[in-house]
N, C-alpha and C positions, 0 to 999 in steps of 0.2 A: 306755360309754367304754373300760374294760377290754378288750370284743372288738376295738374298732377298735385299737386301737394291738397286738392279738396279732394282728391280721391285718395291719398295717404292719411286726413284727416277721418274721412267717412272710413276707413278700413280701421284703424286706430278705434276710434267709435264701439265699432262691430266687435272690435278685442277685448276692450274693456268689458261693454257690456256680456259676451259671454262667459267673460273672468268672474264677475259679480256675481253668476248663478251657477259657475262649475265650483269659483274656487270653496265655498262651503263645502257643498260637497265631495269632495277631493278633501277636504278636511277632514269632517266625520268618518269616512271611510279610511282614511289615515287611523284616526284616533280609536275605531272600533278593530280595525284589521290588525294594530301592535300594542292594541289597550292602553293607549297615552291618553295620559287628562281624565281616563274615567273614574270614579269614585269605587272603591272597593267596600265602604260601611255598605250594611243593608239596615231596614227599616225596624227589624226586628230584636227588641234586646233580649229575648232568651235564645233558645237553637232550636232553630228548622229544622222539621222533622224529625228528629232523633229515634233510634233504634229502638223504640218501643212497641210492644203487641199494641192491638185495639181493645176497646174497655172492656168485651164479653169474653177475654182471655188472659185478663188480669187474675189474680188468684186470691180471689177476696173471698169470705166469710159469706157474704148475705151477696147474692147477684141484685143489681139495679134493674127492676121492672121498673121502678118510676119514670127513665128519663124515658117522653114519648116520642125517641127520635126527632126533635125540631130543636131541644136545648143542645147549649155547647155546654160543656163542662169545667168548670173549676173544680182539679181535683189535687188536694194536695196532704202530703205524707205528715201526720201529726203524732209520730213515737215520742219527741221530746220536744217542751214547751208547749204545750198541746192546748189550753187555753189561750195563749198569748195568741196563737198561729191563730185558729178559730177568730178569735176575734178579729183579727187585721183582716184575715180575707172575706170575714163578715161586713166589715167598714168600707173594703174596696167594692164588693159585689152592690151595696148602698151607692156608694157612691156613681154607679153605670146610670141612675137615675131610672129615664124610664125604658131603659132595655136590658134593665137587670131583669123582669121576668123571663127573657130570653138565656138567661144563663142559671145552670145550679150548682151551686158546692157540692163535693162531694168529701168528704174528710176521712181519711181513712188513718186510724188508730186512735189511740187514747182513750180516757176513762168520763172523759166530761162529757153533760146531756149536750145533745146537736143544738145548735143557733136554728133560730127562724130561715128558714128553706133551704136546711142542711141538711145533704144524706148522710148514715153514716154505715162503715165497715171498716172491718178489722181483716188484716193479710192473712190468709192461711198459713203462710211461709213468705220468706220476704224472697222478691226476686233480684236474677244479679243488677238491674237495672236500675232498684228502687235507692233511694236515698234518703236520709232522714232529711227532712224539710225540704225536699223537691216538690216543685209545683208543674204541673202537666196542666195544658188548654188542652180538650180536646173537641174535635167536631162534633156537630149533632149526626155521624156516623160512627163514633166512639175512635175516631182515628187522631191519636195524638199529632199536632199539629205545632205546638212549643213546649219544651223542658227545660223552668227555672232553677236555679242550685238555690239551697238557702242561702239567705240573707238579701236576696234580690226586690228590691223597691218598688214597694205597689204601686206607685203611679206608671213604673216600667212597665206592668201588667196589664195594668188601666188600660194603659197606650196602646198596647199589643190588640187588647181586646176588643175595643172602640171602635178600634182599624177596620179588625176582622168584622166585627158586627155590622159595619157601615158597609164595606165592601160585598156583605153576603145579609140581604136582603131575607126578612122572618116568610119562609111561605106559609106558614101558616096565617100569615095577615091575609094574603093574595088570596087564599083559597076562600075567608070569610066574606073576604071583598067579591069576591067573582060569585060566591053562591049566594050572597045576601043580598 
């Protein structure tokens, strides 16, 4: 009697413990297969991807030969309030510290002289996409990658941008690093 109930202990044993490494996953798999428990926010406060051209098909006045392909862009729509706009995203681009070289303004409208390391043009025509005070990241392949609407809080941009910078590494460090 003794053996039988140590061999329904020892079996018992073997249940539990393979409970303990299925039943998680038997869980996840639950939770990812009927999308229970996952979180639907994403990380990003303006919108992913958004239906816009790339920058060499925007329809600006003067085309960007400066940006040498490695900068990401801040470009944003300055038809009205045009100094206030300039300046905040002059303070945010500051405020990146030291991987604001990595990034350039680009300010497109209005009548006031550029800020320190501000591009500047004017739209030939505005497109259906454009909006007064919308702000566009775009990659250092000119492919917009976030579209803020006005009134959207720089530190949200900050964030965004920080992100992206950290996660995608300058090659142009690499390249000085590996030839020098």
């Amino acid at each position: 009697m003794q053996e039988v109930m140590n061999v329904r202990h020892q079996r018992f044993k073997l249940l539990a413990l393979i409970a303990v490494f299925a039943l998680p996953m038997l869980t996840a798999w639950i939770m990812l297969h009927w999308r229970i428990g996952i979180p639907d926010q994403h990380t990003a406060h303006g919108e992913l991807a958004p239906p816009v051209p790339s920058l060499p098909e925007w329809p600006l006045v003067d085309r960007q030969t400066s940006f040498d392909g490695g900068d990401w862009v801040l470009a944003f729509d300055c038809t009205r309030n045009c100094e206030a706009q300039a300046d905040r995203w002059w303070r945010m681009h500051r405020a990146l510290g030291r991987e604001a070289p990595r990034v350039t303004r680009l300010r497109i409208g209005g009548n006031a002289e550029a800020l320190p390391g501000e591009a500047f043009s004017q739209w030939k025509e505005k497109p259906e996409w454009q909006a007064a005070g919308a702000v566009w990241l775009l990659d250092p392949q000119g492919r917009v990658v976030l579209r803020y609407d006005d009134g959207v809080a720089e530190r949200d941009v900050k964030d965004d941008l920080t992100r992206l910078l950290k996660r995608n590494p300058d090659p142009r460090a690499a390249e000085e690093f590996e030839g020098g």
